[in-house]
N, C-alpha and C positions, 0 to 999 in steps of 0.2 A: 297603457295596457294593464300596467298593476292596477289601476284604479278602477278599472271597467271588471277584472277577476271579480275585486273585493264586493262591487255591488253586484256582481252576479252570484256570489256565496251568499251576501245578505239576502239577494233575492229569492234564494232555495232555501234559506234559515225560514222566509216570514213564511213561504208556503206552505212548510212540513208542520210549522204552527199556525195557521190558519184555524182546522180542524179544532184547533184548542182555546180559541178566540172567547165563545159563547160558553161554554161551561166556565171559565177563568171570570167572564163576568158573570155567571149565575153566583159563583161560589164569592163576588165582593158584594152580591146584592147578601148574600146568607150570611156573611159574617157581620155585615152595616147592621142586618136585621139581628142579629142574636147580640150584638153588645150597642149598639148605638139605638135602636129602637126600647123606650120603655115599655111597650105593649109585651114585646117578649120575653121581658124580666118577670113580668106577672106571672102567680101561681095559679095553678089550675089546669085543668086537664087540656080545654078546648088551644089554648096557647103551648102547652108542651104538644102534642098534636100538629099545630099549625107546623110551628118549628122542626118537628120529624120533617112533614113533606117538604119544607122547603131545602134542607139540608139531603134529604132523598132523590128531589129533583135534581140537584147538584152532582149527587153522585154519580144519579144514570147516565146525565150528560157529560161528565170528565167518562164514562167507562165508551160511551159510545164515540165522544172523537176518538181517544186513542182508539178504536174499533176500527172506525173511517181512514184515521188516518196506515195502518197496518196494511188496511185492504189496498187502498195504494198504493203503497209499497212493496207489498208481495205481487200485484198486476205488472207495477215495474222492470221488477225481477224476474218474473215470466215470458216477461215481452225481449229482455235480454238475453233471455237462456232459446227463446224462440227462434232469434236473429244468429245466434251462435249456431242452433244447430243445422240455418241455414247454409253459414257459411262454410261449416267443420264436415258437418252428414249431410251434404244438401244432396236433394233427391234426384236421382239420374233424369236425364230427359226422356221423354214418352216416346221417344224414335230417337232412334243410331246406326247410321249407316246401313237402314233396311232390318232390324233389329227392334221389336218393341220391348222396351224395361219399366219394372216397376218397384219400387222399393219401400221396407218401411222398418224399425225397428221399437222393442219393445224395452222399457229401462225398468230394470230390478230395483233401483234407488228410488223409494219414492218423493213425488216433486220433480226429476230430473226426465229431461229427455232426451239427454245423450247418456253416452255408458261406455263399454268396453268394446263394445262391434264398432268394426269398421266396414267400409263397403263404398267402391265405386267403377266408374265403367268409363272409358274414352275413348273416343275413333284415332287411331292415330294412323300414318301411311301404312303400317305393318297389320291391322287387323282391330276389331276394338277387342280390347284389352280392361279387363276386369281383372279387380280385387277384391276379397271378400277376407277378413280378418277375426279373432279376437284374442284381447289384452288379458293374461291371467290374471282372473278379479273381475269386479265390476262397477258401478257407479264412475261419480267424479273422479279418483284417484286414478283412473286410467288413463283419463284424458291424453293425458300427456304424450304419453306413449303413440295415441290412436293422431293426433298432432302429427307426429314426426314420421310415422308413415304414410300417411295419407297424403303429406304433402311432399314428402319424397317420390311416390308413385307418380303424382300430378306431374313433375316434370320428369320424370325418369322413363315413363311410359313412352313419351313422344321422342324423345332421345336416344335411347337404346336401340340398336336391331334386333337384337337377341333378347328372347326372354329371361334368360338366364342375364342377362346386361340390368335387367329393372330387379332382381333379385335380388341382387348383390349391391345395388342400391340400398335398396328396403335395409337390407341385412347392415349397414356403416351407418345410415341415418338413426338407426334404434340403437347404434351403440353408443353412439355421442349422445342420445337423449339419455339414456341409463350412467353414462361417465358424468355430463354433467348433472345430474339428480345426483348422484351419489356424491358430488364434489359441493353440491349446496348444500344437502343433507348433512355429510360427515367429511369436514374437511381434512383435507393431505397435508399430514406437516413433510415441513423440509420440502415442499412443492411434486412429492411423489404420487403418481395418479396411482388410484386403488386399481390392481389386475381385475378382479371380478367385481364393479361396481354395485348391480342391483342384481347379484344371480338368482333370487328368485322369479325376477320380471321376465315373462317371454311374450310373444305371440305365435298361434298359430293362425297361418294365414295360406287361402288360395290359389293360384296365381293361373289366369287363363286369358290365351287369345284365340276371337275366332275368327279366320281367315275367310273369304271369301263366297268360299265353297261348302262353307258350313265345319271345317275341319278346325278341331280342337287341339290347340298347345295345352300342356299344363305342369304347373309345378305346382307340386303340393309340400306342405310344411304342417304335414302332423293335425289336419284340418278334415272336421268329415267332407269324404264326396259330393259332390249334385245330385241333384233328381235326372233322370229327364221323364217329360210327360212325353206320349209318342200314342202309339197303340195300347202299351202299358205302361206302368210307371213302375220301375227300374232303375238303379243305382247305377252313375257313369263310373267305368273303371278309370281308374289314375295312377297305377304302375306303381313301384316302389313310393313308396313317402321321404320326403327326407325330415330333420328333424326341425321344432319349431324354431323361431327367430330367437334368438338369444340366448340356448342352451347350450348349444355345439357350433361351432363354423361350419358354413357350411363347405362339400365338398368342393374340389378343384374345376371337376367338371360336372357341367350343369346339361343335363339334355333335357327337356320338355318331353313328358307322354304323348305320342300324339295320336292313340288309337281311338278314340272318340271321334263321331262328327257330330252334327244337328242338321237333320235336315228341316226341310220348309216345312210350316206347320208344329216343329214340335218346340217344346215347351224346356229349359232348363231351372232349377230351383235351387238356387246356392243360399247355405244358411250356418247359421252360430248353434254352436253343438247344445247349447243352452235350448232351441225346440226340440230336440228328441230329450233331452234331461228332463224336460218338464213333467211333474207331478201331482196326481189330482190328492186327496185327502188319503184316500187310503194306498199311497205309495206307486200306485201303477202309474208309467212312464206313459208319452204322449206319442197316439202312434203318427208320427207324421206322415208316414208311405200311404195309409189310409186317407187323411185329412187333405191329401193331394190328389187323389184317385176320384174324390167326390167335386174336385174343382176341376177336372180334367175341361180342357176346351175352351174354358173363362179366360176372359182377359190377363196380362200380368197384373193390373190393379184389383182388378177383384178375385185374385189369388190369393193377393198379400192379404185383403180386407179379409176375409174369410179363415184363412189360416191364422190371421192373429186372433178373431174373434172366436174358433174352437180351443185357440191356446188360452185365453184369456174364460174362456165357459170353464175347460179342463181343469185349470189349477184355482178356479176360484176367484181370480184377479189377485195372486200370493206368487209371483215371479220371483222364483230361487236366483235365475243367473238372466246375464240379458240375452234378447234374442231379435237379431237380424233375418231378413229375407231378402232375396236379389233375385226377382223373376225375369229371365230373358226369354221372350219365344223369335224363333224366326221367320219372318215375314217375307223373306226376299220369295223370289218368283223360283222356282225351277222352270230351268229352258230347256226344253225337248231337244232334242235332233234329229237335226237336219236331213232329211230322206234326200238321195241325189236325183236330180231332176232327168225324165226319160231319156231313153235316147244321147245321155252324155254319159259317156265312158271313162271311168279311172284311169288316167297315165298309167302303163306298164311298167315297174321299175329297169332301169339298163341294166343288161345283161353284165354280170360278172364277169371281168378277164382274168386269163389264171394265166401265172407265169408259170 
């Protein structure tokens, strides 16, 4: 087994030098030529000449593998960070539960394509159940965070009855990522945990089920609202807020708003406050109520496509913070009712006895 490692490391050593093979021998042919050839010792112009190009040649080719070889390794790296954001951000399915989604996000870091949003959606027996988040801050350094809930919701979702049950999930899974960061970071003497590990770190995050009927649970944590597309496009109400993930505990009792429905036909648009913050050159904000209002009836995919490419005209392609989308429309059928068929009469209720 050791020995099969080592010629696999050798194997990876000769490849990443491969690219370096043919300049390493241009550059034994130029130095054989500059001191072992007498022709090159000669004075004169046409010989110092020769000797630039061949020493030129050399150079271009030592500059061009390392060129070749860079570019494979940042393809590499790409194809890693690509497979990562399948697995971390992977994009909801194109049907759920009668329900079409579509997702996409934008990364402030450039190079990166994950960031501080979060976002996903699952059928569970109770409703599907969406999350829409983000980590204060953006790029890589959030990651972690966007980890520990995302994969807290994964199973917490199907697990819980209660909305309020996947909440308070979320809300213990980001405290142990914050306790241990802070205990790598800056360790506890005397094995004493720090009371406020990373108090600047929170999340504000969404939290909605939609049942059957089209009727909407939600807890909100300090997160802008939804859209919904409908007839107009309109802000869904979501009741009191509570505060985000990591600032305050939250409270004792948890209720879910549930004044909201969606009916068949309309459109929901959950997003990271990062699109309404966006800004073109001369400071004006992006108006997304607009930018929704012109996609009205489209697909959830070419909602996303569309909304990111006015965002991405708007500021320039100069993304201040990151910015998520999660378009749900509903597709289920609405069922009429049932007219009673002639001639057949409603049972009378029984008459009441009174003592």
């Amino acid at each position: 087994m050791i020995r099969s490692r080592s010629l696999v490391s050798a194997g990876s050593r000769l490849r990443r030098l491969a690219p370096l093979a043919l300049p390493t021998a241009w550059g034994a042919v130029a130095v054989v030529w500059k001191f072992g050839c007498p022709l090159a010792r000669q004075p004169g112009l046409p010989m110092r000449i020769a000797t630039s190009v061949v020493f030129l040649t050399v150079g271009t080719g030592l500059v061009l593998g390392v060129r070749r070889g860079l570019a494979r390794e940042l393809a590499r790296v790409r194809a890693v960070a690509d497979a990562t954001q399948q697995v971390l951000l992977r994009p909801p399915p194109a049907r759920l539960d009668g329900l079409a989604l579509a997702a996409g996000q934008l990364s402030a870091s450039r190079g990166a394509s994950v960031g501080g949003d979060l976002y996903e959606a699952v059928a569970t027996p109770y409703g599907v159940r969406i999350v829409v988040g983000d980590v204060r801050g953006h790029g890589l350094a959030a990651l972690g965070a966007v980890v520990a809930v995302l994969g807290s919701f994964r199973e917490a979702a199907h697990d819980e009855a209660e909305l309020g049950g996947v909440l308070r999930r979320l809300e213990r899974a980001l405290e142990r990522h914050l306790r241990e960061r802070a205990r790598d970071e800056h360790p506890a003497r005397s094995g004493v945990e720090p009371e406020h590990p990373v108090a600047e770190e929170f999340v504000t995050l969404l939290l909605l089920e939609v049942a059957a009927d089209g009727r909407l649970s939600v807890l909100n944590c300090g997160h802008p609202g939804p859209y919904r597309i409908g007839r107009r496009v309109e802000r869904l109400p979501l009741g009191d807020p509570l505060p985000p993930l990591g600032v305050l505990p939250l409270p004792a009792v948890l209720a879910p708003y549930a004044g909201s429905r969606l009916l068949p036909g309309e459109t929901m648009v959950l997003y990271t406050d990062g699109a309404e913050e966006a800004r073109d050159h001369r400071g004006r904000f992006f108006a997304l109520d607009a930018a929704l209002a012109a996609v009205a009836g489209e697909p959830p995919a070419t909602v996303v496509r569309r909304v990111h490419a006015a965002l991405l005209d708007h500021t320039g392609g100069r993304l201040a913070d990151d910015i998520a989308l999660l378009v749900v429309r509903n597709d289920r059928v609405r069922v009429p009712a049932q007219p009673a068929e002639p001639g057949l009469r409603r049972p009378r209720p029984a008459p009441s006895s009174h003592c």
